[in-house]
py3Dmol code that shows the C-alpha trace and the ligand (Angstrom):
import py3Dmol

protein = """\
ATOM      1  CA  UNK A   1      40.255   3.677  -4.870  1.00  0.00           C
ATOM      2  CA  UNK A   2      37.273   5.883  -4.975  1.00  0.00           C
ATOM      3  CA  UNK A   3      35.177   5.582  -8.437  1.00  0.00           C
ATOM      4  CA  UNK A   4      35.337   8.099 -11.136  1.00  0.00           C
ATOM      5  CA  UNK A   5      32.680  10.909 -11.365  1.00  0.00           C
ATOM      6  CA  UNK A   6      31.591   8.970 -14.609  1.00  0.00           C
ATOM      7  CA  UNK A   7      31.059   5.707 -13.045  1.00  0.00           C
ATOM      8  CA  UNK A   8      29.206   7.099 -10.284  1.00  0.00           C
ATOM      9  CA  UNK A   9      26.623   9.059 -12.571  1.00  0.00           C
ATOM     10  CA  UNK A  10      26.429   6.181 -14.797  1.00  0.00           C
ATOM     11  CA  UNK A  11      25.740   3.726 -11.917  1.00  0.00           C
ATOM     12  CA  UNK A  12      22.821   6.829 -10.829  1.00  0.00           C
ATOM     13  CA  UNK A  13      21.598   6.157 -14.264  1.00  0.00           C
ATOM     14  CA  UNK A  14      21.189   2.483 -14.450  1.00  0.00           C
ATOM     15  CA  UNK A  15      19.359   2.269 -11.202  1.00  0.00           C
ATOM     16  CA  UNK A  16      16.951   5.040 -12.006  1.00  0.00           C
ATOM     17  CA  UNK A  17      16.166   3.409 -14.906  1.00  0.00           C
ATOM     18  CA  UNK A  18      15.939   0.022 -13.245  1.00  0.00           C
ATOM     19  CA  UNK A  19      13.544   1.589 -10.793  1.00  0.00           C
ATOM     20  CA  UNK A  20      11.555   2.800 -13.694  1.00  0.00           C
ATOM     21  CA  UNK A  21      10.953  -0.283 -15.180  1.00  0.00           C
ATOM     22  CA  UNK A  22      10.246  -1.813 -11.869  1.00  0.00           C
ATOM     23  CA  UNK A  23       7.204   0.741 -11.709  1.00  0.00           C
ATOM     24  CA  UNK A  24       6.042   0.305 -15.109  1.00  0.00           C
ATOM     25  CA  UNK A  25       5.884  -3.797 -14.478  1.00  0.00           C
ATOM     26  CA  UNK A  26       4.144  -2.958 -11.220  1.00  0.00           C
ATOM     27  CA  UNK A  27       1.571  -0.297 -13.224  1.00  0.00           C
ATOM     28  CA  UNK A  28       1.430  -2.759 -15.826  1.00  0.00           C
ATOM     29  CA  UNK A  29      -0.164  -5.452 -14.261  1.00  0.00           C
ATOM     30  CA  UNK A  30      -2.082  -3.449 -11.853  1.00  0.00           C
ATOM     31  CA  UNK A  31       0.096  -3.844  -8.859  1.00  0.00           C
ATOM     32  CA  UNK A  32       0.789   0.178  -9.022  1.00  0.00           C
ATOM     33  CA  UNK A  33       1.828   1.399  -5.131  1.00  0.00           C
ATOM     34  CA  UNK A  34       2.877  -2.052  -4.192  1.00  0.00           C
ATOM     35  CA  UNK A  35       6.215  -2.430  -3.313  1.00  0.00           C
ATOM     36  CA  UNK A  36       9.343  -4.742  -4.848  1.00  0.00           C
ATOM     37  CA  UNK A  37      12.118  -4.446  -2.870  1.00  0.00           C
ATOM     38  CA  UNK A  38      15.391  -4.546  -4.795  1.00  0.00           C
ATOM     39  CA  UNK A  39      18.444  -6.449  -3.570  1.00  0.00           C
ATOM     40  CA  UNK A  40      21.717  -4.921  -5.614  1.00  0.00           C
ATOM     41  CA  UNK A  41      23.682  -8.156  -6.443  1.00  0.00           C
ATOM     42  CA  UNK A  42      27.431  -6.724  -6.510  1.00  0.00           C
ATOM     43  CA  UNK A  43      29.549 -10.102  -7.106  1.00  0.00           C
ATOM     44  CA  UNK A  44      30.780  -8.795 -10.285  1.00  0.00           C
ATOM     45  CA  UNK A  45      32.146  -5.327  -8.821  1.00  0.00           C
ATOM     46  CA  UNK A  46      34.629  -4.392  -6.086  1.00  0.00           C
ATOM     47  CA  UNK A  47      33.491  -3.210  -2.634  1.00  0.00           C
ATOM     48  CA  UNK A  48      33.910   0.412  -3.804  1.00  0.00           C
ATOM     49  CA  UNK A  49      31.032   0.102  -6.430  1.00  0.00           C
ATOM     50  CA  UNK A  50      28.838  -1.506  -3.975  1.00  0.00           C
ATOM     51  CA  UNK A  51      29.441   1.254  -1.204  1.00  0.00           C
ATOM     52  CA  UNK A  52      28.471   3.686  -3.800  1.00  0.00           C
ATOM     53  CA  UNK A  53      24.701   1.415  -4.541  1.00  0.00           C
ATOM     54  CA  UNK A  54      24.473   1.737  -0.653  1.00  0.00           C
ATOM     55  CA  UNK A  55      25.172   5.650  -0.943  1.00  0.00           C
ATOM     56  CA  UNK A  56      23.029   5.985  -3.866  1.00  0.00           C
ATOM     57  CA  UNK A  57      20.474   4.479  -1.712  1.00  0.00           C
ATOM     58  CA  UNK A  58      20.633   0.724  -2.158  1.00  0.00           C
ATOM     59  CA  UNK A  59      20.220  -0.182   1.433  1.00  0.00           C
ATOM     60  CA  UNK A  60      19.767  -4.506   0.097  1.00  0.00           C
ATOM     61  CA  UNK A  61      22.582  -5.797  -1.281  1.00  0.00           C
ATOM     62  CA  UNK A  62      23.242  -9.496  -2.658  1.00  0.00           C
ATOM     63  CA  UNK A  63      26.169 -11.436  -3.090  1.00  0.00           C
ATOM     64  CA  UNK A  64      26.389 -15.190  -4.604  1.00  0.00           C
ATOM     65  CA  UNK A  65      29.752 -16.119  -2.965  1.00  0.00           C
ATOM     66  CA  UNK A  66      29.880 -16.403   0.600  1.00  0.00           C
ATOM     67  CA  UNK A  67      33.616 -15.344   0.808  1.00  0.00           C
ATOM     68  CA  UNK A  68      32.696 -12.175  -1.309  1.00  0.00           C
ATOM     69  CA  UNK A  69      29.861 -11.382   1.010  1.00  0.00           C
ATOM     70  CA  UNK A  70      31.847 -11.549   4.435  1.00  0.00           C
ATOM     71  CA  UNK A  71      34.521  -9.296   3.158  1.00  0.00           C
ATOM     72  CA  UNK A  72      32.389  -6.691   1.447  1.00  0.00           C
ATOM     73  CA  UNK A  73      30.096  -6.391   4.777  1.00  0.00           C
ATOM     74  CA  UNK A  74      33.435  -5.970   6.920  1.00  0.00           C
ATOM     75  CA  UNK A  75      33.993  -2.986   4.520  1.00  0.00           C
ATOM     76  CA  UNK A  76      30.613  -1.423   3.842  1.00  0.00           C
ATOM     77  CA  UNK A  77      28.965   0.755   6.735  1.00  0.00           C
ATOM     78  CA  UNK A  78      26.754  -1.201   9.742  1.00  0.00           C
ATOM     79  CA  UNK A  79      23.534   0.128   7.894  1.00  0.00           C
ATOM     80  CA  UNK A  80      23.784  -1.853   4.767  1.00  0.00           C
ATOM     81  CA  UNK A  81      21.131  -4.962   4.776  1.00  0.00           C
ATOM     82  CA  UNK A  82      23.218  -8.516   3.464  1.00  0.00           C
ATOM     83  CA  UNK A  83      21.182 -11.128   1.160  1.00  0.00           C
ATOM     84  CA  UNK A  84      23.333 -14.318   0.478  1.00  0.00           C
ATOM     85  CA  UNK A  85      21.569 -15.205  -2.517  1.00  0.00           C
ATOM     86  CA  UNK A  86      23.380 -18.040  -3.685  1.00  0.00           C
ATOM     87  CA  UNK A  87      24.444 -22.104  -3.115  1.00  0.00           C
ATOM     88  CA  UNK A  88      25.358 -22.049   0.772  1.00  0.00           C
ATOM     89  CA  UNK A  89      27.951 -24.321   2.033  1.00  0.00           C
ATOM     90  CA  UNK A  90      27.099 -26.036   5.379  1.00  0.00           C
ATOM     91  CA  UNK A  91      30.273 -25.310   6.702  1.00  0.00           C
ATOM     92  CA  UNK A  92      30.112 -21.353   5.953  1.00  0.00           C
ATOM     93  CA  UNK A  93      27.018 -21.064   7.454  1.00  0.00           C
ATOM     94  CA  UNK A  94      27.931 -19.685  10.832  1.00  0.00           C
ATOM     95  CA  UNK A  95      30.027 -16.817   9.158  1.00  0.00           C
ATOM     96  CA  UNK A  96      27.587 -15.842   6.861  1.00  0.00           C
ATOM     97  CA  UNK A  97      25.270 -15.678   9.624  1.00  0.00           C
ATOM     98  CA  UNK A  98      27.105 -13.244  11.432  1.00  0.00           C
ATOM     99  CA  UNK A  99      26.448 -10.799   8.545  1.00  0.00           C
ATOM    100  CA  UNK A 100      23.695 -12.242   6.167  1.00  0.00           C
ATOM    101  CA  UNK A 101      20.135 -11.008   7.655  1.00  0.00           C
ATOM    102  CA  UNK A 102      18.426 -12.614   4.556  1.00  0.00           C
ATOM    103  CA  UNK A 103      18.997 -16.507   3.007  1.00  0.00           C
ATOM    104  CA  UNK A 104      17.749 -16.304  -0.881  1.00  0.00           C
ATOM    105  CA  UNK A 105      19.531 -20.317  -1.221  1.00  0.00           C
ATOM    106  CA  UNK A 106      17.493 -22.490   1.711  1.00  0.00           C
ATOM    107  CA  UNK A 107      17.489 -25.106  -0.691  1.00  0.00           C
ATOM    108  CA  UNK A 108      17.968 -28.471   0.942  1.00  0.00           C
ATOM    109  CA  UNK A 109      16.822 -30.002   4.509  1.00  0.00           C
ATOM    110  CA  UNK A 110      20.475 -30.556   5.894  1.00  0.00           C
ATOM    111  CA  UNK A 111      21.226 -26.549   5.321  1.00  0.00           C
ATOM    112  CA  UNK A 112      18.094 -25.835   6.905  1.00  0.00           C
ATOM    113  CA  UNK A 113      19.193 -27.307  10.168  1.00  0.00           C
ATOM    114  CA  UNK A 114      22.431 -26.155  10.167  1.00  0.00           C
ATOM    115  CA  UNK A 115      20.782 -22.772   9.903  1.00  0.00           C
ATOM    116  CA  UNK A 116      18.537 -23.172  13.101  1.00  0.00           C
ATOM    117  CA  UNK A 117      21.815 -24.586  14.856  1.00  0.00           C
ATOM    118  CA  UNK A 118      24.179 -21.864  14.034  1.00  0.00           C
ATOM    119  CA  UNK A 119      21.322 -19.020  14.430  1.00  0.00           C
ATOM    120  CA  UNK A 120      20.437 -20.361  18.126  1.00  0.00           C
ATOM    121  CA  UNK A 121      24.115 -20.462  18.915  1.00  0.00           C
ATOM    122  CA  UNK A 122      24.617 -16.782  17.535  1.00  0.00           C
ATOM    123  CA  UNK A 123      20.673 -15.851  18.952  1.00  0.00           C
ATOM    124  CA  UNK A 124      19.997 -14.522  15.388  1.00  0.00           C
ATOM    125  CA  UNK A 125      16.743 -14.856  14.004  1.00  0.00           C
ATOM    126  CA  UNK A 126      17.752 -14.995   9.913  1.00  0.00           C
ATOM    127  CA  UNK A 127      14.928 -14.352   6.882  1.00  0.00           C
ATOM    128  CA  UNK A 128      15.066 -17.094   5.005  1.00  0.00           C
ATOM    129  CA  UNK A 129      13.593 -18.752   1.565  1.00  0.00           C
ATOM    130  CA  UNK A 130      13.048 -21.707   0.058  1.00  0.00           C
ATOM    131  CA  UNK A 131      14.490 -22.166  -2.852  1.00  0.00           C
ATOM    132  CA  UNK A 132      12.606 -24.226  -5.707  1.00  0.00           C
ATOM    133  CA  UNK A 133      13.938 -25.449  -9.150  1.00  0.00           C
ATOM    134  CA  UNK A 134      10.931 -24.368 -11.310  1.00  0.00           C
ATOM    135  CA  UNK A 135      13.452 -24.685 -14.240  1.00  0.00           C
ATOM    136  CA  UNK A 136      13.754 -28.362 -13.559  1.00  0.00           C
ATOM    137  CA  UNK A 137      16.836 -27.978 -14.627  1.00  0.00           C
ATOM    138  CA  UNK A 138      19.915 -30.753 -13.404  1.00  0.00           C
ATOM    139  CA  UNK A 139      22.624 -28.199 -12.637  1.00  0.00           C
ATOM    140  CA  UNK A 140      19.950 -25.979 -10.701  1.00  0.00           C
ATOM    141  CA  UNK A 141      19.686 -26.335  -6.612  1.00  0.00           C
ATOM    142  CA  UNK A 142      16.439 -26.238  -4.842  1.00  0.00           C
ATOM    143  CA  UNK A 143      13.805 -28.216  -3.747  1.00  0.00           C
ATOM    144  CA  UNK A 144      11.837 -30.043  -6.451  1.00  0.00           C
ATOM    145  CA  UNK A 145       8.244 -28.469  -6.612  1.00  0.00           C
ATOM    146  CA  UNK A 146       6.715 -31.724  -5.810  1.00  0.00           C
ATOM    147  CA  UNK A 147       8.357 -32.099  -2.334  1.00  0.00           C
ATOM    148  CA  UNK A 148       7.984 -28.517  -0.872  1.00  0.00           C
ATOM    149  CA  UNK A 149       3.984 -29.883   0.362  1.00  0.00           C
ATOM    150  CA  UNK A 150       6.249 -32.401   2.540  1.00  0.00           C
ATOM    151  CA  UNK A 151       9.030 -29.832   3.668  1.00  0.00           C
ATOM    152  CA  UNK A 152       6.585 -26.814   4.917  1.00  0.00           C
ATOM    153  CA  UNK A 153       4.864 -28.309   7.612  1.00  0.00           C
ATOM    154  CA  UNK A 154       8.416 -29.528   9.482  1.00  0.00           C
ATOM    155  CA  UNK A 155       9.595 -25.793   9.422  1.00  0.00           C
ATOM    156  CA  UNK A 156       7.612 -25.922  12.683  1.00  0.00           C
ATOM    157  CA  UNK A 157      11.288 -27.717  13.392  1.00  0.00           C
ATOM    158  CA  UNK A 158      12.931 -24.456  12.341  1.00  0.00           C
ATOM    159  CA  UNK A 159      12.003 -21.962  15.402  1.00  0.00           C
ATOM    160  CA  UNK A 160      15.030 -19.761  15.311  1.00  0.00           C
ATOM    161  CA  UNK A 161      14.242 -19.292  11.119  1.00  0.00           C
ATOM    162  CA  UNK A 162      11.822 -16.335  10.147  1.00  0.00           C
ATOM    163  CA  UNK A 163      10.928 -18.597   6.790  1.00  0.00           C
ATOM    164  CA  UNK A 164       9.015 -16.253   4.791  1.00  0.00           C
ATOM    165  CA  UNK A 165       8.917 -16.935   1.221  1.00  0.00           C
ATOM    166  CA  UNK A 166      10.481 -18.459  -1.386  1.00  0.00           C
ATOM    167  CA  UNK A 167      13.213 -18.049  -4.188  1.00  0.00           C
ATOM    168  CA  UNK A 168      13.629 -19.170  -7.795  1.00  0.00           C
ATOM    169  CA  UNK A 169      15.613 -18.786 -11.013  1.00  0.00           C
ATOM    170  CA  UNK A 170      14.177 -19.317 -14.429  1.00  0.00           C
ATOM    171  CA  UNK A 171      16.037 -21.572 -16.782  1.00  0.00           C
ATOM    172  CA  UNK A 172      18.716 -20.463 -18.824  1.00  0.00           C
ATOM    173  CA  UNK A 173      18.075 -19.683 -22.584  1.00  0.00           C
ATOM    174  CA  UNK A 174      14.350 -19.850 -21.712  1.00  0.00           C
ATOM    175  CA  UNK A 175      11.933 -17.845 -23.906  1.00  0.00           C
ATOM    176  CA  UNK A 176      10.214 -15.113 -22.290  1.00  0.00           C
ATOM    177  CA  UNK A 177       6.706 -17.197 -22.218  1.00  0.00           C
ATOM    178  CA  UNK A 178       8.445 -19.598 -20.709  1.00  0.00           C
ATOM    179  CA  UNK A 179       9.996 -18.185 -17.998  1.00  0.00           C
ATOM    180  CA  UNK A 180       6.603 -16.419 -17.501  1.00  0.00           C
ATOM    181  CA  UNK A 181       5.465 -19.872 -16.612  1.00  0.00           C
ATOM    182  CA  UNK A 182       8.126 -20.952 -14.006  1.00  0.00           C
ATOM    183  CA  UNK A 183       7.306 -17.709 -12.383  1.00  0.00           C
ATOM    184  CA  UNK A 184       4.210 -18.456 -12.526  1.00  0.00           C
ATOM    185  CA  UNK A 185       4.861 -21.862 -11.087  1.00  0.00           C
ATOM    186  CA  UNK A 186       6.261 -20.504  -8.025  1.00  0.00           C
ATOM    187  CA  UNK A 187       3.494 -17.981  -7.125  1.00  0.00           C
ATOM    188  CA  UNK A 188       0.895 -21.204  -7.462  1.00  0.00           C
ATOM    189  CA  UNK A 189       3.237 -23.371  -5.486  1.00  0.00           C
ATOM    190  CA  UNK A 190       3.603 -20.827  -2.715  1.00  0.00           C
ATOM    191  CA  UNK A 191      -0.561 -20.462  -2.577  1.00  0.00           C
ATOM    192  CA  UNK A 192      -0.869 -24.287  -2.976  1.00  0.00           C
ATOM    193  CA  UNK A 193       1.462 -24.836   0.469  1.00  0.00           C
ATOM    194  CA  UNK A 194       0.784 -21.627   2.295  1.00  0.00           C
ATOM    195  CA  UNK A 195      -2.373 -23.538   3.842  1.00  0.00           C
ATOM    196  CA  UNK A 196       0.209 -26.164   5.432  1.00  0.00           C
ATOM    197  CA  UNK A 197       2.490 -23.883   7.178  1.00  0.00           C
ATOM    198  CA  UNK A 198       2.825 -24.353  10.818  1.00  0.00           C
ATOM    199  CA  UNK A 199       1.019 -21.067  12.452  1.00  0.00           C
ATOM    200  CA  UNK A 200       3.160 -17.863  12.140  1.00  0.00           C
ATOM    201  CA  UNK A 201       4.866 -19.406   9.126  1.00  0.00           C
ATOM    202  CA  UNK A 202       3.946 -16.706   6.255  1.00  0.00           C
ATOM    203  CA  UNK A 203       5.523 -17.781   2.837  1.00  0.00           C
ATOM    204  CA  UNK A 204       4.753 -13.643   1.698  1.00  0.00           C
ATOM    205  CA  UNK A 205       8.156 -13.011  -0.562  1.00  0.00           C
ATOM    206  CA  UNK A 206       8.827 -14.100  -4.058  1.00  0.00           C
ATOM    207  CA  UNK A 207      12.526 -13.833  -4.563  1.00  0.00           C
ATOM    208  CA  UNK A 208      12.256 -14.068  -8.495  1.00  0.00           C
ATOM    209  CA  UNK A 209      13.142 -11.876 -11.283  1.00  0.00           C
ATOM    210  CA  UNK A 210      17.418 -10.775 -12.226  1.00  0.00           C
ATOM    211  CA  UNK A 211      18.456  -8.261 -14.896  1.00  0.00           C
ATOM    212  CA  UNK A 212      16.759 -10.230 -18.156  1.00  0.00           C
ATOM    213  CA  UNK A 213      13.737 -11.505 -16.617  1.00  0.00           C
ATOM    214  CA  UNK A 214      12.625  -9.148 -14.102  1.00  0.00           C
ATOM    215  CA  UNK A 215       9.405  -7.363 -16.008  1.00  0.00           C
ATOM    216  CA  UNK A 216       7.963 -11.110 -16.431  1.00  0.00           C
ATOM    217  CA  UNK A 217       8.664 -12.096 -12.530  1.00  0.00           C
ATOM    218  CA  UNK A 218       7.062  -8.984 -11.700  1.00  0.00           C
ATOM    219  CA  UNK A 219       3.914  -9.617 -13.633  1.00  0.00           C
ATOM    220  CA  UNK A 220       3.811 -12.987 -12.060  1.00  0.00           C
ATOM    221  CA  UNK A 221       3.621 -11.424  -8.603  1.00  0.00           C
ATOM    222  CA  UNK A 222       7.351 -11.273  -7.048  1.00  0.00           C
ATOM    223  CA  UNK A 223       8.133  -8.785  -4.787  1.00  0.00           C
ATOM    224  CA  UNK A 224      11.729  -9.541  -4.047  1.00  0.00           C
ATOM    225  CA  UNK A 225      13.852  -9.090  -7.441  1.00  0.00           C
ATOM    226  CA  UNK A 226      18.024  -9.674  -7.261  1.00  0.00           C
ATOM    227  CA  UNK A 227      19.543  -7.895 -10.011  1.00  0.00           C
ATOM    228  CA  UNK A 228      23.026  -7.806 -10.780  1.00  0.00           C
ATOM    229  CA  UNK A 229      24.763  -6.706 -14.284  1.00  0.00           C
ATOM    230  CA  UNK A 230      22.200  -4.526 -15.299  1.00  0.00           C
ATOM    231  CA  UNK A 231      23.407  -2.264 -12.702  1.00  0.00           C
ATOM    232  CA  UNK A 232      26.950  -1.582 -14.238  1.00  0.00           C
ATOM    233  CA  UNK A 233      25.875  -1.265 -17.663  1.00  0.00           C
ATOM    234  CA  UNK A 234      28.363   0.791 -19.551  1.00  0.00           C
ATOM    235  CA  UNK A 235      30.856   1.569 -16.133  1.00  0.00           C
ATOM    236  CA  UNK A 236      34.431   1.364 -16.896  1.00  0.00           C
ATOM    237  CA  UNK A 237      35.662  -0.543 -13.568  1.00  0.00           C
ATOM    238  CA  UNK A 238      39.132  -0.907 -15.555  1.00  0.00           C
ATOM    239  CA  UNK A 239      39.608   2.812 -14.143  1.00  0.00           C
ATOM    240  CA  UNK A 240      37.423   2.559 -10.974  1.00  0.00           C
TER     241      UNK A 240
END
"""
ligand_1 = """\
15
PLP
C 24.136 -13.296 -10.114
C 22.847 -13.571 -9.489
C 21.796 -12.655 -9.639
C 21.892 -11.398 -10.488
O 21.987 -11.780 -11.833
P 21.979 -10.708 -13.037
O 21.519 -11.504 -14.200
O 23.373 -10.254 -13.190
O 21.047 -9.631 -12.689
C 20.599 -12.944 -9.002
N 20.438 -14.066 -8.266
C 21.426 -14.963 -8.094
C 21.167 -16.170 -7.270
C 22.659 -14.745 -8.701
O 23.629 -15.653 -8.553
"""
view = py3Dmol.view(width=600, height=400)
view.addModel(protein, "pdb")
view.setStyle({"model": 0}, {"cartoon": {"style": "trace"}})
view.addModel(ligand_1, "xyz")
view.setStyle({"model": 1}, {"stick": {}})
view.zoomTo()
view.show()
């Protein structure tokens, strides 16, 4: 069913204003002109809302589930650019590879091969990140900070992976100066292991930053942000 002139204005809104803020946090701490490129997480709206981001000109779009992702690329046009951005199954790997060009969740060793595998079978050359738990939270995935100075230089092992950056989610119910400082941790962590990349390995992208936080993971340097609810503020998807 097509959405409702109202939803479709009100969606206009909310990413205007998104894009607003994301300029002020970029003009705030003097990053003005740089870009942040902003991935349009749609898991909590049907395919029709996320065919009208890619209309309104939301050409990255994220999904956590795997299963969402597949079926909401089969149904939105050619054009539109898929992140999976969260926890990756090995065994739904070559799937999402056949429509994912970006991974958000490289966040163990074993996934990280089974990415090179199914990519050289396929003769797709997926972006992908590391994820990190700089929330050092249990119930969060990712690499531990501590190991990523051990994991970087065997991406040389990873030819068919363009690993360019890495990803990271601040810790639930954190204050603001806290989540300023995993953010932080990330950027430092990234220039502390950039010097043992393999050659051609550039860890540029920050994935950090969702609909709270985003303003802070800006200021911290990201320049990927994934940003979900904030986009359907106020759309009634009862009558979509
Ligand atoms: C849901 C999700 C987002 C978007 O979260 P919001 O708070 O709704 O903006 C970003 N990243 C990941 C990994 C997610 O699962």
């Amino acid at each position: 069913m097509p959405l409702s002139p109202e939803n479709i204005a009100r969606l206009r809104e909310n990413l205007e204003r998104i894009q607003q803020e994301l300029d002020r946090a970029l003009r705030r701490c003097g990053r003005s002109g740089e870009r942040v490129l902003l991935v349009a997480v749609t898991k909590y709206v049907p395919a029709e809302v996320a065919l009208e981001l890619f209309r309104l000109g939301c050409r990255h779009l994220g999904e956590s589930r795997p299963q969402q992702l597949w079926t909401k690329a089969e149904t939105l046009p050619a054009e539109a650019i898929w992140h999976q951005v969260g926890h990756l199954q090995r065994n739904k790997v070559r799937r999402t590879l056949r429509y994912a060009r970006w991974i958000h969740s490289g966040d163990r060793w074993p996934l990280l091969e089974a990415l090179q595998h199914e990519a050289a079978s396929l003769g797709v050359r997926p972006r992908v990140l590391l994820q990190v738990n700089i929330s050092g939270e249990e119930s969060k995935s990712g690499f531990r900070p501590e190991e990523l100075p051990e994991v970087v230089p065997r991406l040389k092992e990873l030819s068919q992976l363009e690993v360019c950056g890495l990803m990271g989610m601040s810790g639930l119910g954190a204050s603001a100066a806290e989540k300023s400082r995993q953010f932080e941790l990330l950027r430092r962590l990234r220039d502390q292991v950039q010097p043992l990349c393999p050659p051609g390995v550039e860890l540029r992208e920050l994935s950090m930053g969702m609909s709270d936080d985003f303003p802070l993971a800006v200021a911290q340097g990201a320049t990927i942000v994934r940003i979900g609810s904030a986009l359907y503020e106020g759309l009634d998807l009862g009558s979509a």
